[in-house]
C-alpha positions in Angstrom: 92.2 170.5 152.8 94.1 168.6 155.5 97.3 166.3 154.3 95.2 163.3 154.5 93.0 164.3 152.6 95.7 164.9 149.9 97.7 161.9 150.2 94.1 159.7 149.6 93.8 162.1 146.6 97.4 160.8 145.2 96.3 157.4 145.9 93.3 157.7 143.7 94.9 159.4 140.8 97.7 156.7 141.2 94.9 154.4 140.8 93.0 155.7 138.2 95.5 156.1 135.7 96.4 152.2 136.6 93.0 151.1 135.8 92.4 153.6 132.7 95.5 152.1 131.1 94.5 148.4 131.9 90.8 149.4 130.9 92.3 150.3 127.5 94.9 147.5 126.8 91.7 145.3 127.3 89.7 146.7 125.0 92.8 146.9 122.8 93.8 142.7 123.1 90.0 142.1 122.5 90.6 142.9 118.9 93.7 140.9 118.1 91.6 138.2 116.2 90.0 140.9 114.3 89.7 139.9 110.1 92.5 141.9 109.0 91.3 144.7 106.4 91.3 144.1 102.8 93.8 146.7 101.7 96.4 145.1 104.2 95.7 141.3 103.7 98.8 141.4 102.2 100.7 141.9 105.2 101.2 139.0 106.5 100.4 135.2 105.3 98.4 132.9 107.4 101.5 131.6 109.8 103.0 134.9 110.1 99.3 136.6 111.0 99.1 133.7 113.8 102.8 134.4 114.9 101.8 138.1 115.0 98.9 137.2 117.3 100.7 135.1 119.3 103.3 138.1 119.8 100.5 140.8 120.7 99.3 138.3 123.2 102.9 138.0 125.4 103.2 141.0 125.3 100.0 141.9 126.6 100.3 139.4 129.4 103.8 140.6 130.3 102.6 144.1 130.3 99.7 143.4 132.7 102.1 141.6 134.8 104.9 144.4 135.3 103.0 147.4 135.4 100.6 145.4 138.3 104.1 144.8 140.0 104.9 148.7 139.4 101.5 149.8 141.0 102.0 147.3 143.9 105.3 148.9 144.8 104.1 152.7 144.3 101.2 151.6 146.9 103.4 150.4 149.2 105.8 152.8 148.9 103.2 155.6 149.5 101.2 153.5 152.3 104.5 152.5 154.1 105.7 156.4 154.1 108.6 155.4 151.5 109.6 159.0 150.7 110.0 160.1 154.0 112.2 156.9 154.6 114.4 158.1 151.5 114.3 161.7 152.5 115.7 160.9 156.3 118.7 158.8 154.3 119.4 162.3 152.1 119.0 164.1 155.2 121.5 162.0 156.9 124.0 162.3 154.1 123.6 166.6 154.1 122.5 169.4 155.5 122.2 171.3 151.4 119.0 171.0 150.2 120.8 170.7 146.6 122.8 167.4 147.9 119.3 166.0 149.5 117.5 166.1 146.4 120.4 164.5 144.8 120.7 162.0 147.3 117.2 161.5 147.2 116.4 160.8 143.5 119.3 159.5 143.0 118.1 156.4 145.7 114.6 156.7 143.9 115.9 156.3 140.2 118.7 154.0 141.2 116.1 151.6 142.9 113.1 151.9 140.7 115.8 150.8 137.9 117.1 148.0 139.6 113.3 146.4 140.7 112.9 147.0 137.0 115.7 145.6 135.6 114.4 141.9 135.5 111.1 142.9 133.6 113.8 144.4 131.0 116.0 141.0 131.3 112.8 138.9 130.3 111.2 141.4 127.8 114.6 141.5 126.1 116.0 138.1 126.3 112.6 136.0 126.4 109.8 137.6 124.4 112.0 139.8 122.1 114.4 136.6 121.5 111.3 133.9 121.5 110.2 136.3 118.2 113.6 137.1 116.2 113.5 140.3 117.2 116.3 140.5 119.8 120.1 140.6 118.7 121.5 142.4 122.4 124.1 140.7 123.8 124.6 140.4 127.4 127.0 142.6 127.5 125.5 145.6 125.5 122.6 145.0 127.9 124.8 145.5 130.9 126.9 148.6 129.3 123.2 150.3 128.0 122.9 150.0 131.5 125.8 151.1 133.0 125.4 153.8 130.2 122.4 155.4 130.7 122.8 155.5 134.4 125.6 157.7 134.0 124.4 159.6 132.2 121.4 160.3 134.2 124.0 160.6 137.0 125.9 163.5 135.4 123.5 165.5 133.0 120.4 164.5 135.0 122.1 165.5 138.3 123.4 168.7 136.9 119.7 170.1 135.7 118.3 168.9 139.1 121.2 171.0 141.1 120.7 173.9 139.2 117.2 173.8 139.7 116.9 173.0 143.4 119.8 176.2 143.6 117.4 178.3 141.1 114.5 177.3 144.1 116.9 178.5 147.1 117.7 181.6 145.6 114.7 182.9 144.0 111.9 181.2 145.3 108.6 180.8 143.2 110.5 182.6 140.5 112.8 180.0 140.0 110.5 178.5 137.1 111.6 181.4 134.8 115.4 180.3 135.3 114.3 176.6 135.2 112.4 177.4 132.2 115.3 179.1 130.1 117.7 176.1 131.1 115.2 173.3 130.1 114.6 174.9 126.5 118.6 175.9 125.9 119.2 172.1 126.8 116.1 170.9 124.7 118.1 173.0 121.9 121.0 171.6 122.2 120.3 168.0 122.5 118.0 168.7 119.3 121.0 170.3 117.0 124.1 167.5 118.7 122.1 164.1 119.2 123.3 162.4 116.8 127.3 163.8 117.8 127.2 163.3 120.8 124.7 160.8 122.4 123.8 158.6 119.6 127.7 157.5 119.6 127.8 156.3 123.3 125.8 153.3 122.2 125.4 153.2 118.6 128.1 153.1 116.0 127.3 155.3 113.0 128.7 155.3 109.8 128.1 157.5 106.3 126.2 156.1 103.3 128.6 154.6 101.0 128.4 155.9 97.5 126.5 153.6 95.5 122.8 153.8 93.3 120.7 154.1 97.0 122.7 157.1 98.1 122.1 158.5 94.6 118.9 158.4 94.0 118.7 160.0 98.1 120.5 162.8 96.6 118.5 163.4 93.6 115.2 163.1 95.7 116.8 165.8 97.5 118.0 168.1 94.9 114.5 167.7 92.9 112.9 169.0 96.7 115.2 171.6 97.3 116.8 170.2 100.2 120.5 170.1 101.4 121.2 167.1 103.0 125.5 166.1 103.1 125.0 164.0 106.2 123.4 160.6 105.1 124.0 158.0 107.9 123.6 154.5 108.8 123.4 152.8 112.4 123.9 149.9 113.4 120.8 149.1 114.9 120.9 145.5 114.4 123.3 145.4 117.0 120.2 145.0 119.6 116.9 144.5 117.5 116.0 143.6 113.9 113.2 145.9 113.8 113.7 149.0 111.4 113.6 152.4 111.7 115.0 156.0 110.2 115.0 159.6 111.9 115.9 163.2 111.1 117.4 165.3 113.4 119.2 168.4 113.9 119.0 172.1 112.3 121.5 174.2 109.5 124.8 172.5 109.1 123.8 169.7 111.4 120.7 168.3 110.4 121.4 165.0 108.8 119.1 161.8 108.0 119.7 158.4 110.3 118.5 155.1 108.6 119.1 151.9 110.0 120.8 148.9 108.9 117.8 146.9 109.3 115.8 149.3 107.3 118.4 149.2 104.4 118.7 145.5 104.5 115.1 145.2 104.6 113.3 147.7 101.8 114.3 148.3 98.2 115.6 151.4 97.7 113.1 153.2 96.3 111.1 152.3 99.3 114.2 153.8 101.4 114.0 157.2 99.4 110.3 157.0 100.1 110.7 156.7 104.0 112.9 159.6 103.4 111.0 161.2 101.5 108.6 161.2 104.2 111.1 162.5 106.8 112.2 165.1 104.4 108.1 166.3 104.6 108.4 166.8 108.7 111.6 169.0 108.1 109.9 171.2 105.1 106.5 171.5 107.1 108.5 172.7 110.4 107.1 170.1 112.1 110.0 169.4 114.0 110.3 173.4 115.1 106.3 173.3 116.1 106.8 170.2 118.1 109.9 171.9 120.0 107.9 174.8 120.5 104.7 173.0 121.4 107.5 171.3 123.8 108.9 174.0 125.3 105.5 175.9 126.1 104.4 172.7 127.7 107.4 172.2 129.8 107.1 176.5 130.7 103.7 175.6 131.8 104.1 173.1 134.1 106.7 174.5 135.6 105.4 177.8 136.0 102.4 175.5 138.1 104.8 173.8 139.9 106.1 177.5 141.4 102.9 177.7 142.5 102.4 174.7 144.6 105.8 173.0 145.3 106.2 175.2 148.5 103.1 174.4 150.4 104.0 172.1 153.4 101.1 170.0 152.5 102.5 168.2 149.7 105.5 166.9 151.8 102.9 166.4 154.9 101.0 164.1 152.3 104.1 162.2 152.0 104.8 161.9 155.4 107.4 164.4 155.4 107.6 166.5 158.3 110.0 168.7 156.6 108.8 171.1 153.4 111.3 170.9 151.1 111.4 171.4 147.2 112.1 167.3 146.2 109.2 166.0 147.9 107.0 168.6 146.7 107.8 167.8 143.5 107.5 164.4 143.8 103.4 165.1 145.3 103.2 167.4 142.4 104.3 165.0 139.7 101.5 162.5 141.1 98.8 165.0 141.5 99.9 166.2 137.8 99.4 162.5 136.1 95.5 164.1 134.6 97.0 167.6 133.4 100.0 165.2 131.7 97.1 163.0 130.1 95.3 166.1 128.4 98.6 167.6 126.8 99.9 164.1 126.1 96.6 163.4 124.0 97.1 166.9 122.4 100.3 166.1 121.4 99.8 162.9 120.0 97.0 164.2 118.2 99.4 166.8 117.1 101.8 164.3 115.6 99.5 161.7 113.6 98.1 164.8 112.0 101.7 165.9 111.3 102.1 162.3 109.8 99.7 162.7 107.4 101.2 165.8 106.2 104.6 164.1 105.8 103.2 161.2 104.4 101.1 163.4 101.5 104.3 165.8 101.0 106.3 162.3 100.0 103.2 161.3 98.0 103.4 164.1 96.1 107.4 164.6 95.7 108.1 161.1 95.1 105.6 157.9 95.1 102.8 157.2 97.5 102.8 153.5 96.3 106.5 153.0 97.3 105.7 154.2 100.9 102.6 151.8 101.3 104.7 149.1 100.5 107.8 150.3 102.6 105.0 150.7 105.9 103.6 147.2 105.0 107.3 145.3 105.6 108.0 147.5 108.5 104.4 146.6 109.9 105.5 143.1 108.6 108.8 142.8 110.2 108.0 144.7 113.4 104.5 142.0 113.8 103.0 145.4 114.1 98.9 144.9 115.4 97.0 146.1 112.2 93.5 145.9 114.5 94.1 148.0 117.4 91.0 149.3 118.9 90.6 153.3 118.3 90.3 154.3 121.8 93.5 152.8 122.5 95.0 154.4 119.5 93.7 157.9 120.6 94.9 157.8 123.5 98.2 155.9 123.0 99.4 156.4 118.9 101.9 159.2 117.9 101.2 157.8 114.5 97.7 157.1 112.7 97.2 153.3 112.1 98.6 151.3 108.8 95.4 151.3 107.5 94.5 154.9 108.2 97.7 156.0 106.3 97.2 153.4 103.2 93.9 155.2 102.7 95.0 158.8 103.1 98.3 157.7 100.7 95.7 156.3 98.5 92.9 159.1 98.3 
């Protein structure tokens, strides 16, 4: 295979995944005006069913148009030998490989951000904010920002150097030490998310004593599980949707709600949602999905050893030079179909663990309190009760509303 050959092969997977995804937000838009089921006709009234329909719609038409903005600038970047521009700028900078690949993703990921930062500006502050949903300011916009790059900066830029220096030193072995340092990070930021991330951006404050927290605490006493950390977040500081999350293990697990999600369900539909949450922890879905994780991310990196040193992945770049970035860059393209299979798997994996949550809070607590509880969040959210079923195959971590209204109801 000549690197011609392979850069026309990128081209066509880079295409392929553009029109599979477009393929399937068609088929997915063409069921918008669908009759809504029986068993969730209580959803939404007439007005809020047509302001529902009008939200799917925008945001269909503002996701064709930025993702066909995205693709156009891959192309060009790819036909125009972009990468091999960006990799003489590193080059320029350094002669160590670990500050070139710094250099150069840090240009990447620094640019791709900032061409994307108006699609963010008018998805937040237009389409969000036409719909009641948005409540970011200007400034938390700019300070998620400014936030989140610094962080990629520092943690992101750490993991890279270590891995480029794992590369130098050991070669195609360096997956193992990769490997090791991926999962004891994926460990970590599983047991001190909520410490020490979740406060950059998000103040969080304990449940106040008071009938909702117990009737939480009875829920979990009559379940046999320990739960002292009971927070709330202030979510509303940038949407009014709703949400709640576990996380953490031992001594550090604790439950997350939101404010909107207080302010919004009654609280026996909050110790339902938990109760559902509570499900996840006692079927170790959580540890399964880390695991199912970790092997994933072992596996792909144990392939990428075994290509990311062939000069004809930077040669299909344009890259007269073989060097570790670029070749990871080739291989993340030429990957996208190997990441489709194991991102189906896993999705398929979690609405399976869904059901199992939701029937572990059916039967601890109240299936009828949770029906209602998914209802207002599908409510408040102007959640699309008739998505088509490839879509949600390929695309839903979660089964539909009306898949888990029958399987809470069976």
């Amino acid at each position: 295979m000549t690197a011609n050959t392979l850069f026309y092969i990128i081209i066509a997977f880079v295409l392929l995944d553009f029109v599979v995804d477009k393929i399937l937000d068609a088929l997915n838009a063409a069921h918008f005006k669908d009759p809504v089921p029986k068993e969730l006709d209580d959803v939404y009234d007439e007005n809020e069913y047509l302001k529902s329909q009008q939200y799917k719609k925008e945001r269909y038409r503002f996701g064709i148009l930025s993702s066909s903005f995205s693709i156009l600038v891959m192309l060009l970047f790819l036909l125009l030998d972009g990468f091999a521009y960006v990799d003489d700028i590193a080059r320029n900078v350094s002669d160590n490989p670990i500050v070139i690949a710094l250099v150069f993703f840090g240009i990447i990921m620094f640019a791709s951000d900032i061409l994307s930062l108006p699609f963010s500006y008018y998805s937040t502050f237009i389409i969000e904010e036409k719909f009641g949903f948005n409540k970011t300011t200007i400034k938390t916009f700019i300070l998620d920002k400014l936030k989140g790059w610094a962080i990629m900066a520092i943690a992101g830029g750490v993991v890279l150097a270590l891995i480029v220096w794992f590369y130098q030193v050991t070669g195609e072995d360096f997956w193992w030490y990769a490997w090791i340092l991926v999962t004891v990070i994926s460990l970590f930021v599983n047991m001190f998310y909520a410490k020490l991330i979740v406060p950059l951006f998000n103040k969080q404050t304990p449940l106040q004593e008071g009938s909702l927290r117990t009737k939480i605490e009875a829920y979990a006493k009559k379940v046999g599980f320990k739960i002292d950390n009971i927070f709330v977040i202030d979510g509303s500081k940038r949407s009014t949707k709703a949400n709640a999350y576990f996380s953490g293990f031992g001594k550090e697990k604790r439950i997350t709600l939101y404010d909107t999600l207080v302010n919004d369900l009654e609280e026996e539909e909050i110790v339902s949602v938990l109760a559902h949450e509570v499900g996840h922890y006692k079927k170790k879905h959580i540890i399964i999905n880390l695991i199912a994780s970790v092997a994933t991310t072992g596996f792909t990196l144990w392939l990428l050893s075994l290509f990311v040193g062939n000069p004809l992945l930077s040669e299909a770049l344009g890259v007269n030079i073989p060097s570790f970035h670029i070749g990871l860059v080739a291989f993340g393209m030429l990957y996208s179909p190997i990441s489709e299979l194991t991102g189906l798997i896993m999705n398929y994996l979690s609405r399976k663990f869904e059901y199992q949550a939701d029937d572990f809070a059916k039967n601890t607590y109240d299936g009828n309190y949770l029906i209602s509880s998914l209802k207002k969040l599908s409510k408040t959210s102007l959640s699309n009760l008739t998505p088509h079923k490839a879509y949600v195959f390929m695309h839903y971590s979660h089964p539909t509303l009306l898949q888990r209204y029958k399987n809470l109801r069976a």
